[in-house]
VOBA-192338 format. One record per atom (N, C-alpha, C): residue number from 1; residue in one letter; atom name; x, y, z. Coordinates in steps of 0.05 Angstrom, whole numbers, padded with zeros to 5 digits, m for minus. Layout:
BEGIN
(pt NUM, A, CA, (X, Y, Z))
...
//
This chain:
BEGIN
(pt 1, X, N, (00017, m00023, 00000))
(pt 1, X, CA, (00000, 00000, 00000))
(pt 1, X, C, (00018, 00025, 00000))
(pt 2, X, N, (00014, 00042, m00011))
(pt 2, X, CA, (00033, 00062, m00017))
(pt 2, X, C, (00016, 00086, m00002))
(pt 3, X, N, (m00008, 00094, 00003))
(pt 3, X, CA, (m00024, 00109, 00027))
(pt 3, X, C, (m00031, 00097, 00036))
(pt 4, X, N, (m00039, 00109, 00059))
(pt 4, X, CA, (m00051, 00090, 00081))
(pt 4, X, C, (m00087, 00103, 00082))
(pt 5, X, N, (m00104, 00086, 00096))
(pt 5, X, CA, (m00130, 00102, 00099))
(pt 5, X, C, (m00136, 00095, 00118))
(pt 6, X, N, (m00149, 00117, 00138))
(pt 6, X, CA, (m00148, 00117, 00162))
(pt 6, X, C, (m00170, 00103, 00163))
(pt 7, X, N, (m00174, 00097, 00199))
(pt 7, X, CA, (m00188, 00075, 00210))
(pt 7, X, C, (m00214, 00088, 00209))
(pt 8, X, N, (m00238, 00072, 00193))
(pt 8, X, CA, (m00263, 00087, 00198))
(pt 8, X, C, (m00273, 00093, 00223))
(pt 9, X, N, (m00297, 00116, 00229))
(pt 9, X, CA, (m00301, 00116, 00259))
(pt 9, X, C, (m00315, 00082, 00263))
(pt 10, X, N, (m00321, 00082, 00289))
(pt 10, X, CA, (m00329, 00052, 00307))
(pt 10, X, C, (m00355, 00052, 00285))
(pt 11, X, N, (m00358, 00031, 00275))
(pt 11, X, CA, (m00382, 00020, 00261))
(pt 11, X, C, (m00390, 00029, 00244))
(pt 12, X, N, (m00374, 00056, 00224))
(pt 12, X, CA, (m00376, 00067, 00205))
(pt 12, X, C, (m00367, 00048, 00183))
(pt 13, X, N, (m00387, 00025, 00169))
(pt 13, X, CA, (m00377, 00008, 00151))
(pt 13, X, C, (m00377, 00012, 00122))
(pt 14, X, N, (m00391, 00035, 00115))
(pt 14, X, CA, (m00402, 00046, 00094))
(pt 14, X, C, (m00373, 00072, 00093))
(pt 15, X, N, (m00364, 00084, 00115))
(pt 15, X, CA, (m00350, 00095, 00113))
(pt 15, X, C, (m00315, 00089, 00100))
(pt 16, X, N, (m00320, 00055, 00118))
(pt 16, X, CA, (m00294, 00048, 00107))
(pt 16, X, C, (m00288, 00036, 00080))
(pt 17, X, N, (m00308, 00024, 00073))
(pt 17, X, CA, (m00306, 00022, 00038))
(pt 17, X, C, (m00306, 00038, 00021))
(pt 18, X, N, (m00318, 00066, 00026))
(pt 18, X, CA, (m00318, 00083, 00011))
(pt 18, X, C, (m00290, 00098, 00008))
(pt 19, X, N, (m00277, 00108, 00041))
(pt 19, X, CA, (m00243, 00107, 00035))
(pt 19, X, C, (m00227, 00085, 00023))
(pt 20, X, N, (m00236, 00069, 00020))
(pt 20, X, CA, (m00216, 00050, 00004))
(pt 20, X, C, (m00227, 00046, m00018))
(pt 21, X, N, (m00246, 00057, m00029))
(pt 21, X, CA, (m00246, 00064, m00054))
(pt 21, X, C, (m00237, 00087, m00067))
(pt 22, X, N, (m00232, 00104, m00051))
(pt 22, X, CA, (m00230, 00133, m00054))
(pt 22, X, C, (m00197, 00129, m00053))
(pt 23, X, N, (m00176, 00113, m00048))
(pt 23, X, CA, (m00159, 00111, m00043))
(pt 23, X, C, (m00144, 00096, m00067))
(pt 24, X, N, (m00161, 00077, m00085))
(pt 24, X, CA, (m00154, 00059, m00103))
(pt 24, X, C, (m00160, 00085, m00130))
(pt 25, X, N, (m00181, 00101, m00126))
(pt 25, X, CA, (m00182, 00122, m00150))
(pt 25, X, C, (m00155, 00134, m00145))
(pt 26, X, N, (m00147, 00146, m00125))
(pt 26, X, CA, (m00126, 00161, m00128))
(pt 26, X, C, (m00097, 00151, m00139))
(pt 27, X, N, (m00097, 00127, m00134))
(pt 27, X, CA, (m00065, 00110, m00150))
(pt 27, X, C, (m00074, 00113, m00177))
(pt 28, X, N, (m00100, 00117, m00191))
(pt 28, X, CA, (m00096, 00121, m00217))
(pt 28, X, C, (m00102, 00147, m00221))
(pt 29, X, N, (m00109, 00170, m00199))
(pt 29, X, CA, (m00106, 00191, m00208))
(pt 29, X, C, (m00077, 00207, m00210))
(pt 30, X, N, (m00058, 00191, m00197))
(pt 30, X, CA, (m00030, 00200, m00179))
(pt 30, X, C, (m00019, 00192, m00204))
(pt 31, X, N, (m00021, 00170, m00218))
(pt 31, X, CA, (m00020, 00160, m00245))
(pt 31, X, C, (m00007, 00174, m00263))
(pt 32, X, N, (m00027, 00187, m00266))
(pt 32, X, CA, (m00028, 00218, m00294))
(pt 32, X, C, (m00023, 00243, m00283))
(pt 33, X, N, (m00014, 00243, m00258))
(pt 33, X, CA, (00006, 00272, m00249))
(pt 33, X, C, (00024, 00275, m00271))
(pt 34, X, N, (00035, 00299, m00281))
(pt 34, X, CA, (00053, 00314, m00294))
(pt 34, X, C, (00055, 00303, m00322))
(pt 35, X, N, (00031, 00290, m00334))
(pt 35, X, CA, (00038, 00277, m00364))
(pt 35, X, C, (00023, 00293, m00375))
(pt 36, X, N, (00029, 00289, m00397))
(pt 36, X, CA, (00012, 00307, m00430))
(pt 36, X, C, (m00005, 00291, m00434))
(pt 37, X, N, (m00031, 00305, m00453))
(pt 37, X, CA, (m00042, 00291, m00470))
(pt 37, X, C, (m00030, 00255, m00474))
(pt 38, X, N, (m00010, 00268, m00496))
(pt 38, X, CA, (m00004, 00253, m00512))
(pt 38, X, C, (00005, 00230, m00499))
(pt 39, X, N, (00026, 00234, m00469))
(pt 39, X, CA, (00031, 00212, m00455))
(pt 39, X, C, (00014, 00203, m00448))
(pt 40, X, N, (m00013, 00206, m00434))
(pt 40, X, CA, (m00031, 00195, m00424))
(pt 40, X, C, (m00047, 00175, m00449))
(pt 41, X, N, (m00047, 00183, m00474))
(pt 41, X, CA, (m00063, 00169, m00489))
(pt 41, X, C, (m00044, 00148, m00506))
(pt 42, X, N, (m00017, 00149, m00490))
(pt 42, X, CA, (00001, 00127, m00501))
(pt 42, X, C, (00004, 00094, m00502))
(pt 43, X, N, (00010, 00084, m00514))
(pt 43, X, CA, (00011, 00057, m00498))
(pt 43, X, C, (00036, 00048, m00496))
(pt 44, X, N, (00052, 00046, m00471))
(pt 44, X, CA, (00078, 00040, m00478))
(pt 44, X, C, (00092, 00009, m00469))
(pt 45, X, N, (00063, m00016, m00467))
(pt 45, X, CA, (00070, m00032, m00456))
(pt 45, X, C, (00057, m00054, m00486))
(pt 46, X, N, (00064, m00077, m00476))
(pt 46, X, CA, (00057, m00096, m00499))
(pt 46, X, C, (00029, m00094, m00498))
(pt 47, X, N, (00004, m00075, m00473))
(pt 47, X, CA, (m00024, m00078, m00478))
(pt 47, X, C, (m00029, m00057, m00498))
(pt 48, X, N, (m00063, m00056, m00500))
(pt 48, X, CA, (m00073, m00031, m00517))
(pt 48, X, C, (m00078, m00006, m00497))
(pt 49, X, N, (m00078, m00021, m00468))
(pt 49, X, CA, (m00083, 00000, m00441))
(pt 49, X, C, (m00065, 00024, m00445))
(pt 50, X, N, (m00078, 00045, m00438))
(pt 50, X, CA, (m00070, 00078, m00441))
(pt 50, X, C, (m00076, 00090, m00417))
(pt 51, X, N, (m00060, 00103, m00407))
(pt 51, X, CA, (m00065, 00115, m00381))
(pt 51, X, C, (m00093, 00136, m00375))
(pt 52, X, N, (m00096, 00149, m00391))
(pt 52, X, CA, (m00120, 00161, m00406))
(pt 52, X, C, (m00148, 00142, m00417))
(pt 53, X, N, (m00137, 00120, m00419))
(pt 53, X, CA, (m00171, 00092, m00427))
(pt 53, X, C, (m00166, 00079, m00409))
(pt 54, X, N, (m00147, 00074, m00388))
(pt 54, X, CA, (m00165, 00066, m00357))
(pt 54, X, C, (m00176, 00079, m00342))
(pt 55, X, N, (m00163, 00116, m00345))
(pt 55, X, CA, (m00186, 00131, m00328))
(pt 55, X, C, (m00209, 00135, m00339))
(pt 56, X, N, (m00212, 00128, m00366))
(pt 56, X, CA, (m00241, 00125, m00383))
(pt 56, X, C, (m00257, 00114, m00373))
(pt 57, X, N, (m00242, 00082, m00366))
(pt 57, X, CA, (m00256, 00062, m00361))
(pt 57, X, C, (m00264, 00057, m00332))
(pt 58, X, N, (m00250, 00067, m00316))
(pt 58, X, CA, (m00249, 00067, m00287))
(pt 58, X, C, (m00282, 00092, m00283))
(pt 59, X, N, (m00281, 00098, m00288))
(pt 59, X, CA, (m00306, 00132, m00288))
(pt 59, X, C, (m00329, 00118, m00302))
(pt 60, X, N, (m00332, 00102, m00324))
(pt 60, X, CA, (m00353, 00095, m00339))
(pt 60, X, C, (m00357, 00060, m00320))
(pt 61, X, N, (m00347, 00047, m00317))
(pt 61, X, CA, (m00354, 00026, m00294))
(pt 61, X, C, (m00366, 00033, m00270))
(pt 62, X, N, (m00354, 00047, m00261))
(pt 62, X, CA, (m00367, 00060, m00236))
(pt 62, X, C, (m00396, 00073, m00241))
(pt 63, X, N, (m00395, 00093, m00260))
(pt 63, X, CA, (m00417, 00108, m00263))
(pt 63, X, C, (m00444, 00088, m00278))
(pt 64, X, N, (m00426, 00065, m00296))
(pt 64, X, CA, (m00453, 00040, m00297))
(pt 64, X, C, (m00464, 00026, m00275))
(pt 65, X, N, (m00448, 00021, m00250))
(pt 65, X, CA, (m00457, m00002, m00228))
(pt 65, X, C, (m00470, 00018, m00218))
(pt 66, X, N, (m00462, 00042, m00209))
(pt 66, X, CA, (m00485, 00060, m00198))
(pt 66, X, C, (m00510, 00062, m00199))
(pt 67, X, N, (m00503, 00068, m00234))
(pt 67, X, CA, (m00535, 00070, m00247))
(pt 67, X, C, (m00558, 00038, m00246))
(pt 68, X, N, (m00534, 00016, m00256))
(pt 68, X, CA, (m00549, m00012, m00243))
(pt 68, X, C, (m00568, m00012, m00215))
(pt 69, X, N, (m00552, m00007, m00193))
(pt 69, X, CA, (m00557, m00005, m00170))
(pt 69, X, C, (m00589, 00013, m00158))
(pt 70, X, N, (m00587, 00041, m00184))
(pt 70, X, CA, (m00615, 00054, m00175))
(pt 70, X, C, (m00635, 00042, m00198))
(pt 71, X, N, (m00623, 00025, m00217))
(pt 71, X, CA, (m00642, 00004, m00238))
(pt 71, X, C, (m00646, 00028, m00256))
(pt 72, X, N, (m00629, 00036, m00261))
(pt 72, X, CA, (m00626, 00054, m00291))
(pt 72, X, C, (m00608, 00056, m00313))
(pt 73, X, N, (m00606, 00059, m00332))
(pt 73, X, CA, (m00587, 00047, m00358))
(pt 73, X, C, (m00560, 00068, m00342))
(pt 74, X, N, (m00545, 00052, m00356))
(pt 74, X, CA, (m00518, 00069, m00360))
(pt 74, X, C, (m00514, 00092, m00378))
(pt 75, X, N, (m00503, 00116, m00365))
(pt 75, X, CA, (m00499, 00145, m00391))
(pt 75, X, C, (m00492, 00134, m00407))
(pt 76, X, N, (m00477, 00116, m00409))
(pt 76, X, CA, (m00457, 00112, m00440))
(pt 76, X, C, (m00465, 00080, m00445))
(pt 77, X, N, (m00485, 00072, m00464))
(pt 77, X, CA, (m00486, 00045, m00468))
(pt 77, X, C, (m00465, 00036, m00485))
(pt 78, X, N, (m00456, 00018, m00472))
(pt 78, X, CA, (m00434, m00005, m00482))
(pt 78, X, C, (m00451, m00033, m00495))
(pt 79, X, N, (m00434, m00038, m00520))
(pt 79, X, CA, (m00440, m00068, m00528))
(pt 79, X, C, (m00411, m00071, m00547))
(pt 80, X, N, (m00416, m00095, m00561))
(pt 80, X, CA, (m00401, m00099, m00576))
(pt 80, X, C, (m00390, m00086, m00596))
(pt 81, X, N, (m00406, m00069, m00604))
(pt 81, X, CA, (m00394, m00054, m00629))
(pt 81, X, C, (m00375, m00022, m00616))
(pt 82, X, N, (m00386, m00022, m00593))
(pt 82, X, CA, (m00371, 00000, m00582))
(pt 82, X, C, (m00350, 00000, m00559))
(pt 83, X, N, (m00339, m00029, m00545))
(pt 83, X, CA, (m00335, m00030, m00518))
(pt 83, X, C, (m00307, m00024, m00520))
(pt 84, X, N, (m00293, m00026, m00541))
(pt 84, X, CA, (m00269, m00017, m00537))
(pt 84, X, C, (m00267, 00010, m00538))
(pt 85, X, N, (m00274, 00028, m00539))
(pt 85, X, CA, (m00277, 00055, m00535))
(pt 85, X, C, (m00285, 00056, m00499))
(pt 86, X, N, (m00282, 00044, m00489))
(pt 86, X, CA, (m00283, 00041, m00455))
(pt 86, X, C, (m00261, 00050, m00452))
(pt 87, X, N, (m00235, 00045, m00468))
(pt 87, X, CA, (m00202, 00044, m00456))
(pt 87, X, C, (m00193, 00060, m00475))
(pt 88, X, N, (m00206, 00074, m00488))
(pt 88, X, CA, (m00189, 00100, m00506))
(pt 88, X, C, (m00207, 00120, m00496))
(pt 89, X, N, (m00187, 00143, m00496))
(pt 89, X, CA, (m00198, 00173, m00505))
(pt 89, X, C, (m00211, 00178, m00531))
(pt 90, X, N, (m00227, 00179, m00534))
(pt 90, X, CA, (m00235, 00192, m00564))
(pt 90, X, C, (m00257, 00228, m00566))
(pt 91, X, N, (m00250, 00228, m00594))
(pt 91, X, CA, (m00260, 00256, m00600))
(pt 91, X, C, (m00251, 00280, m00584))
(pt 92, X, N, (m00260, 00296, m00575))
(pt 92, X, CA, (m00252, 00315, m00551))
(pt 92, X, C, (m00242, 00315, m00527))
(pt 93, X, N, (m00247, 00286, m00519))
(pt 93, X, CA, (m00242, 00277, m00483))
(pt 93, X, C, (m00206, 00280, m00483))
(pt 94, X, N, (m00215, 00291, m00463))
(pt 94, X, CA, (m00191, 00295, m00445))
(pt 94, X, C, (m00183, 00284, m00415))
(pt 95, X, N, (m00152, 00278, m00410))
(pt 95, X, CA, (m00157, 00274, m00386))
(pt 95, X, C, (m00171, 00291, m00358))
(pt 96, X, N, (m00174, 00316, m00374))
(pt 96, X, CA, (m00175, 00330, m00356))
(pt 96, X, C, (m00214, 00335, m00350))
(pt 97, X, N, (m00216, 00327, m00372))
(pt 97, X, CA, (m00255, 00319, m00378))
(pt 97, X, C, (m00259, 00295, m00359))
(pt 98, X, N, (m00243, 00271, m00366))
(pt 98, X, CA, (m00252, 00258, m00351))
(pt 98, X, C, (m00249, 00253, m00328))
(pt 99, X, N, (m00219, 00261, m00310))
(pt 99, X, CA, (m00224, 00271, m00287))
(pt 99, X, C, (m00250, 00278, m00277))
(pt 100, X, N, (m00258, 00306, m00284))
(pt 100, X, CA, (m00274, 00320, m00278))
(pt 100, X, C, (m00305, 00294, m00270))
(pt 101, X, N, (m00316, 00281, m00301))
(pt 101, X, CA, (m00327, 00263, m00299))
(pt 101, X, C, (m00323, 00246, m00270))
(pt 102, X, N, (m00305, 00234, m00268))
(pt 102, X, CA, (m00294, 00215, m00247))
(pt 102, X, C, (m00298, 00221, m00225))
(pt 103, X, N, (m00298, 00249, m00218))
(pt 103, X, CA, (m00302, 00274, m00192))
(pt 103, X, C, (m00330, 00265, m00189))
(pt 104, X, N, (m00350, 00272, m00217))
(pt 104, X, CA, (m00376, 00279, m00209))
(pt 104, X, C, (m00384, 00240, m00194))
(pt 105, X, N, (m00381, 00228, m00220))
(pt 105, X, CA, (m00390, 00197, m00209))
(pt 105, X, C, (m00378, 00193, m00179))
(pt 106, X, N, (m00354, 00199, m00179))
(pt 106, X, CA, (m00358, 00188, m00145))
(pt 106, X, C, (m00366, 00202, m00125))
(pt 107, X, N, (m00373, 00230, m00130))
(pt 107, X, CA, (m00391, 00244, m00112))
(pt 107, X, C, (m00420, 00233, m00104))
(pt 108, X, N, (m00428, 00227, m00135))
(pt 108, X, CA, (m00459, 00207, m00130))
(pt 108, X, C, (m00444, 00180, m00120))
(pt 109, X, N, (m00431, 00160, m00117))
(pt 109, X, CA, (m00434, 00131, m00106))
(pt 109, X, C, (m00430, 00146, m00085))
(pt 110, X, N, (m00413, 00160, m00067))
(pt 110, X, CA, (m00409, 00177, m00038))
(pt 110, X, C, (m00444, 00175, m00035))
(pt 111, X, N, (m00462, 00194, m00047))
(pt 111, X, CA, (m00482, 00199, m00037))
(pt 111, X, C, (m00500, 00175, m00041))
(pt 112, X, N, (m00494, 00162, m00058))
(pt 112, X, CA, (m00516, 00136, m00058))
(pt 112, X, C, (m00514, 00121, m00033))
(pt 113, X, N, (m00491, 00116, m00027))
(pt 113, X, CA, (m00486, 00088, m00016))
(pt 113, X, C, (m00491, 00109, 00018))
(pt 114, X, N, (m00479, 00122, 00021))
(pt 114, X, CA, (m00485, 00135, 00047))
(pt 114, X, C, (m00514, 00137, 00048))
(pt 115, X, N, (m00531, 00152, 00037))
(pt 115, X, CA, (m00556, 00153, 00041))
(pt 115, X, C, (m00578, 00126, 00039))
(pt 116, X, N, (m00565, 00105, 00029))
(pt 116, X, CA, (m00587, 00077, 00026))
(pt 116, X, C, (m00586, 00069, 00057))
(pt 117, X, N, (m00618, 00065, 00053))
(pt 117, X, CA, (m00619, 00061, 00086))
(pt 117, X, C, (m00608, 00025, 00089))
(pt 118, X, N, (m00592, 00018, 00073))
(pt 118, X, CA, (m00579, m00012, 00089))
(pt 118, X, C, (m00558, m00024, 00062))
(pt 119, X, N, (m00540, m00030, 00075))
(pt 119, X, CA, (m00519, m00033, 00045))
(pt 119, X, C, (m00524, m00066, 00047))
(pt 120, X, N, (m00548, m00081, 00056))
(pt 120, X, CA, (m00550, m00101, 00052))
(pt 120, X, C, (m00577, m00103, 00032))
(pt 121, X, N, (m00587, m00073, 00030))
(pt 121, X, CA, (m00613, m00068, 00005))
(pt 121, X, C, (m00596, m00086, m00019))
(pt 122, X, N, (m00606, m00098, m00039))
(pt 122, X, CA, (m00596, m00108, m00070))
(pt 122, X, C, (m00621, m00101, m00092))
(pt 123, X, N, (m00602, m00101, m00112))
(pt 123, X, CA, (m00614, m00095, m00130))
(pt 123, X, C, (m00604, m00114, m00158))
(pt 124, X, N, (m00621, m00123, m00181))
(pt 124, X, CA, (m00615, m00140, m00196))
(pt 124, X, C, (m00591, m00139, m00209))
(pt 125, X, N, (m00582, m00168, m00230))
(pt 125, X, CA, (m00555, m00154, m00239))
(pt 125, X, C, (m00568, m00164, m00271))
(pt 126, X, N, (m00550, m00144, m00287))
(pt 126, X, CA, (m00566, m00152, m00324))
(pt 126, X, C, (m00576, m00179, m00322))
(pt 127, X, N, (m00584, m00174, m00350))
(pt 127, X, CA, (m00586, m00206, m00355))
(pt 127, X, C, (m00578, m00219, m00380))
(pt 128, X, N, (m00540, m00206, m00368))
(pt 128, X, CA, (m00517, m00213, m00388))
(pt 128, X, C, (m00515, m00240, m00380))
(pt 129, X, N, (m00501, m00259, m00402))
(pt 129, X, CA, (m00499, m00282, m00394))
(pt 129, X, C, (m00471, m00295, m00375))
(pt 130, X, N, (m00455, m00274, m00368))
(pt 130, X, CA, (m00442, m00277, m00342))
(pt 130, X, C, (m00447, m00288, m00314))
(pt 131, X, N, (m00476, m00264, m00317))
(pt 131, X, CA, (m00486, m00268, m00283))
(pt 131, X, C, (m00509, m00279, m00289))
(pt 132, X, N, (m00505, m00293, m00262))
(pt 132, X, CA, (m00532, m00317, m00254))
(pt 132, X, C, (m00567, m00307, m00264))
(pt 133, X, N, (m00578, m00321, m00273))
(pt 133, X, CA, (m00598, m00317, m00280))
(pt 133, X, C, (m00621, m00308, m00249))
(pt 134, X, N, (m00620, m00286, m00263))
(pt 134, X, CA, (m00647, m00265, m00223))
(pt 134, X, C, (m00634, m00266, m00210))
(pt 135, X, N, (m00599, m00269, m00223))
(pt 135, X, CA, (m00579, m00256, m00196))
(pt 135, X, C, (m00593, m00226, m00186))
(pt 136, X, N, (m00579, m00223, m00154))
(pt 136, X, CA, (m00580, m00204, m00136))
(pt 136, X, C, (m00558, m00195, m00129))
(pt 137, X, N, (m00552, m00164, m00121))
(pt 137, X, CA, (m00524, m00167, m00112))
(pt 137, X, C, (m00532, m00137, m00084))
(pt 138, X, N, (m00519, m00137, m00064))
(pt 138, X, CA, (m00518, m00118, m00048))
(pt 138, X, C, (m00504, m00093, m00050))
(pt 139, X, N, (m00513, m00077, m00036))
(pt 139, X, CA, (m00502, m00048, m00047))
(pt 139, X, C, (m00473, m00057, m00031))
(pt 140, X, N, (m00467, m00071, m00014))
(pt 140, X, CA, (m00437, m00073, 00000))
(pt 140, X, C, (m00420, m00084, m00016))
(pt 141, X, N, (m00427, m00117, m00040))
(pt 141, X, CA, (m00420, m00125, m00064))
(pt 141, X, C, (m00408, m00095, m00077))
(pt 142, X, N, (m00428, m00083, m00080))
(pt 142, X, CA, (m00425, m00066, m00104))
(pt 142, X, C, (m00404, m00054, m00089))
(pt 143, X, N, (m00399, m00041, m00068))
(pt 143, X, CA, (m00376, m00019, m00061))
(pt 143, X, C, (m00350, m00042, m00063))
(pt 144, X, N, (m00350, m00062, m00048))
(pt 144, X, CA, (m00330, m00080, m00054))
(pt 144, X, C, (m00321, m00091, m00083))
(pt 145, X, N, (m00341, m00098, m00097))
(pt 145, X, CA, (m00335, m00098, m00128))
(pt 145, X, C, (m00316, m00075, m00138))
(pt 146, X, N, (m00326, m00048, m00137))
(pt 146, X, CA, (m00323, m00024, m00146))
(pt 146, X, C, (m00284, m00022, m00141))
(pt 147, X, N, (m00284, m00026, m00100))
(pt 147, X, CA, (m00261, m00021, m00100))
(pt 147, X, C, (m00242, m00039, m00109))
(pt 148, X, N, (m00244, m00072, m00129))
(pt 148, X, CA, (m00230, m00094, m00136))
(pt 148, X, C, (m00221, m00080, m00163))
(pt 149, X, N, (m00245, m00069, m00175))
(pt 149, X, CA, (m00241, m00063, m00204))
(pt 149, X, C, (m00231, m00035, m00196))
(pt 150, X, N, (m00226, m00018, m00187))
(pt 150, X, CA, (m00212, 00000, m00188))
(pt 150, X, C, (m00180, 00001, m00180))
(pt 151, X, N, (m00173, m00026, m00158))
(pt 151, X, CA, (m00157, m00026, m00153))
(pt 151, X, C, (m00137, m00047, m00173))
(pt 152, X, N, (m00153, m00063, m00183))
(pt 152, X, CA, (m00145, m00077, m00210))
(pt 152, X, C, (m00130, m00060, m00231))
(pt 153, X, N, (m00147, m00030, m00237))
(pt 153, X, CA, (m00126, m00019, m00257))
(pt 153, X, C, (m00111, m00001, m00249))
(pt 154, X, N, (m00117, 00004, m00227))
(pt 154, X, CA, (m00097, 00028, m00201))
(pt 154, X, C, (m00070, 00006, m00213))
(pt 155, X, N, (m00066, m00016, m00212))
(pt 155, X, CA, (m00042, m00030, m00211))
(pt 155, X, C, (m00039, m00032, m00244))
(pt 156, X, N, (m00051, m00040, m00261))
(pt 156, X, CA, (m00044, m00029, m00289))
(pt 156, X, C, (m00025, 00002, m00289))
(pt 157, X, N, (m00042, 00019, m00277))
(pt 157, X, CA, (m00042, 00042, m00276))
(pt 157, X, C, (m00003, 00049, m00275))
(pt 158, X, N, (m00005, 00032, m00248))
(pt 158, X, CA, (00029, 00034, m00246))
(pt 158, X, C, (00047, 00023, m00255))
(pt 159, X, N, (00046, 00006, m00275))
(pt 159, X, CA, (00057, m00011, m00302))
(pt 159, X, C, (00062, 00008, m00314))
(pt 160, X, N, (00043, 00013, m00325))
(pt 160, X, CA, (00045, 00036, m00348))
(pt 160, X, C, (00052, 00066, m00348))
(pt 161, X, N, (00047, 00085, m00318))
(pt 161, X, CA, (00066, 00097, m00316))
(pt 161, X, C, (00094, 00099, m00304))
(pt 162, X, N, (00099, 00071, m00306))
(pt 162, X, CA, (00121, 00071, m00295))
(pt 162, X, C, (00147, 00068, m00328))
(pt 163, X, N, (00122, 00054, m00348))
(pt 163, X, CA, (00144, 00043, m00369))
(pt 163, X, C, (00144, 00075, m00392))
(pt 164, X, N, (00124, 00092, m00376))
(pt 164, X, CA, (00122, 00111, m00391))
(pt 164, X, C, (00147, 00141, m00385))
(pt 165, X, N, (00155, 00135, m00361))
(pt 165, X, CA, (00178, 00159, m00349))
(pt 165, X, C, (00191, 00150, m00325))
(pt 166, X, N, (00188, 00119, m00315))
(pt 166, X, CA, (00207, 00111, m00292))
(pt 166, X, C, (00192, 00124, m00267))
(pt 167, X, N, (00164, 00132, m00269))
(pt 167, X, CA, (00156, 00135, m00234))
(pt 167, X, C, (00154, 00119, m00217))
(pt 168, X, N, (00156, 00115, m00203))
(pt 168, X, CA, (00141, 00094, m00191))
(pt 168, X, C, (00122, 00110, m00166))
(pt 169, X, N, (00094, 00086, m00151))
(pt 169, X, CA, (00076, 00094, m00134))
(pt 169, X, C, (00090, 00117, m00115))
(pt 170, X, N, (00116, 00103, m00112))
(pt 170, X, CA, (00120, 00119, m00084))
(pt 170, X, C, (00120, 00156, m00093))
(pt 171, X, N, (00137, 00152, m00119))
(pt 171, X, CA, (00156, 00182, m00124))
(pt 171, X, C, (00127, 00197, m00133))
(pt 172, X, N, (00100, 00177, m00140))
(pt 172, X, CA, (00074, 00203, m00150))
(pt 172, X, C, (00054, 00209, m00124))
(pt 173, X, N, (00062, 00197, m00105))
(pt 173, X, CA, (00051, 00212, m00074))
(pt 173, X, C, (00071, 00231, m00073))
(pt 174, X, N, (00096, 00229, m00069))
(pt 174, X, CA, (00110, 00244, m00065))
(pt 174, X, C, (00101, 00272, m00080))
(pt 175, X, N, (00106, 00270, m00105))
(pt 175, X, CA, (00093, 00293, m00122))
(pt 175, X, C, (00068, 00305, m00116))
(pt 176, X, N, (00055, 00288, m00115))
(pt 176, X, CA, (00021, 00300, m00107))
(pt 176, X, C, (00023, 00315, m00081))
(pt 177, X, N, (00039, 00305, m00065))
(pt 177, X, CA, (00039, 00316, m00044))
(pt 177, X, C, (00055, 00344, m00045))
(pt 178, X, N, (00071, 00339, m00060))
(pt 178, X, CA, (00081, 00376, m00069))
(pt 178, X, C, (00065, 00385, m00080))
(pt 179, X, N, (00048, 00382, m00091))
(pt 179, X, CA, (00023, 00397, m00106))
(pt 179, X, C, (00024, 00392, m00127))
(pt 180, X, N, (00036, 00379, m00142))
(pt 180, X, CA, (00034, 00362, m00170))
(pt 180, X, C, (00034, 00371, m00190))
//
């Protein structure tokens, strides 16, 4: 662990998943400290992953399970003909757009998940052929899900800027912490 997150208050359980989610966004926001455009939309490893189309993808996952969770489509429908555009920038997007994006979505899971009166409420999951048929999943699944897949490419994240200028985790706290 390269930050630490403090101890939630006594029985604040909702509180502590949400810092450790909030903690897994930031290794891929610490990520794209001091890069360009162009570095961010690079790929400098044998994947097609771009530092810039995981924070795509990281902001548009999140902001789908959300929208799952209140049983409403996702802003951005994904299928086959479009899903690789999950992990690129395209047209106008910027990192600095989707930051912003990333800001607003986890402002709403902050307010969803704090305000549901029980993170043992569930709500259905598609009825992609992945998940169990009248699968259910809990809003505590979902914060735990959220923080696996974020912390999944938080660690991409540091592959790739690491093969992109030699940072490593430690030296982009460091930076952030100078003000970045």
């Amino acid at each position: 662990m390269v930050t630490h997150v403090a101890a939630e208050a006594r029985g604040d359980e909702r509180g502590a998943l949400l810092a450790f989610l909030e903690e897994q966004r930031g290794g891929i926001r610490r990520a794209l400290l001091g890069l360009t455009e162009e570095q961010a939309r690079s790929r400098p490893s044998a994947s097609e992953l771009s530092l810039g189309g995981l924070l795509k993808h990281v902001a548009e996952t999140e902001q789908g399970w959300l929208a799952r969770a209140r049983q409403e489509p996702p802003a951005i429908p994904r299928d086959e003909s479009n899903w690789h555009e999950t992990f690129q920038l395209t047209g106008d997007e910027t990192v600095a757009s989707q930051l912003a994006y990333w800001d607003e979505v986890a402002a709403g899971t902050e307010k969803y998940i704090r305000s549901a009166p029980s993170l043992d409420d569930t709500f259905p999951l598609p009825p992609d052929p992945w998940f169990p048929p009248e699968g259910r999943v809990s809003l505590r699944w979902l914060c735990l899900h959220l923080i696996r897949e974020t912390a999944r490419h938080a660690g991409h994240a540091d592959i790739i800027r690491e093969s992109l200028d030699g940072k490593t985790a430690f030296e982009l706290v460091a930076l952030e912490q100078q003000g970045g």
